[in-house]
C-alpha positions, 0 to 999 in steps of 0.5 A: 500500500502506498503511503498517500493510501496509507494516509487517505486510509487513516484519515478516514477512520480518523474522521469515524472515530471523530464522528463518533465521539462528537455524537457521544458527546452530546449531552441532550436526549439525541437520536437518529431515525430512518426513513422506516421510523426506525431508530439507527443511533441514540445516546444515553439520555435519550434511551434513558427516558424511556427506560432502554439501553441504546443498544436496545432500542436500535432497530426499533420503530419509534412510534411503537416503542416511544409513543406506543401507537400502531402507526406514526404519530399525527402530524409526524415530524419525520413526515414534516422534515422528510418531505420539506428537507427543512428542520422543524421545531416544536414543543412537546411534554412527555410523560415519564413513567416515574408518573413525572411530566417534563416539557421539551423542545425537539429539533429535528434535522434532515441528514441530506445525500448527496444526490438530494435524498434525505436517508435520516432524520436527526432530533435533539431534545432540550428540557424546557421544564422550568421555562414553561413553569416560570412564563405560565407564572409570569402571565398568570401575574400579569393577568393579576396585575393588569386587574389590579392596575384597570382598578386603579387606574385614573384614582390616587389608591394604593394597591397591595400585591403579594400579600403585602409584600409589594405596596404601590400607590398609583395614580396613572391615566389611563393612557400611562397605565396601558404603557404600563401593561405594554411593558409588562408584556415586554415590549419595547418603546418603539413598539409601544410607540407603535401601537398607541401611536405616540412619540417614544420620547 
């Protein structure tokens, strides 16, 4: 053999070998499934949520063994990405059998051949658990606090939030008070500016 084959041989197992740790080495639930729903690569993680080894649920069709249906998912992403060849983004929770309920954001990624087909679909889950916790928090007191401030709004009158914890005393029009609410919302001057068609000064 000849040292340029010598070399192109050994950069090509070093290119597998670094493939594979790179996938290893993924932290976040990840998982590779074929255009047959089979599940052909998974890391720890991903097998652990629902209780396999990797090397055990290799082979396996995902819907029957993930989700337990008889046929793929509606509105399955795999068909999404497949036919697309574009990544898609979505929310999901996922019921874990210890009884716990965990909210993810799944991305899957066409992994495209050459001539154009798509021969696997990719998917990596990020836990946004807390996230949604903390937005669902933030909403329900806004909500409590816009009821609060429509209240008041217009009258010199104290408002008491939190049990005590907050005191304000508010004396705002009722245009100061949906620049208030807009900001609460999280909007920014030149939207608000916008939308009430005022100045942003």
């Amino acid at each position: 053999m000849t040292n340029d084959k010598q070399k192109a041989l050994h950069m090509k197992e070093y290119m597998l070998d670094l493939e594979s740790a790179a996938l290893k080495s993924i932290r976040e639930p990840f998982g590779i499934i074929d255009m047959q729903y089979r599940v052909v690569w998974t890391n720890r993680p991903m097998a652990a949520i629902f209780q396999y080894q990797p090397e055990e649920i290799l082979g396996k069709v995902c819907y029957e063994n993930f989700w337990g249906f008889d046929v793929p998912c509606p509105n399955c992403p795999v068909v999404n990405v497949s036919e697309t060849r574009r990544s898609k983004i979505m929310e999901k929770w996922i019921d874990f059998p210890n009884g716990k309920r965990r909210w993810g954001e799944v991305r899957y990624h066409p992994i495209v051949m050459k001539n154009g087909d798509v021969l696997a679909i990719s998917f990596l889950i990020i836990d946004i658990t807390s996230k949604k916790q903390e937005s669902r928090q933030q909403k329900e007191y806004l909500k409590y606090l816009s009821k609060q401030l429509n209240t008041a709004a217009g009258k010199d009158k104290e408002i008491v939030i939190d049990n005590s914890e907050i005191t304000m005393v508010v004396n705002l029009s009722s245009r100061e008070t949906e620049v208030l609410r807009l900001m609460a919302d999280g909007r920014t001057n030149i939207e608000i500016s916008e939308l009430l068609m005022i100045s942003p000064n």
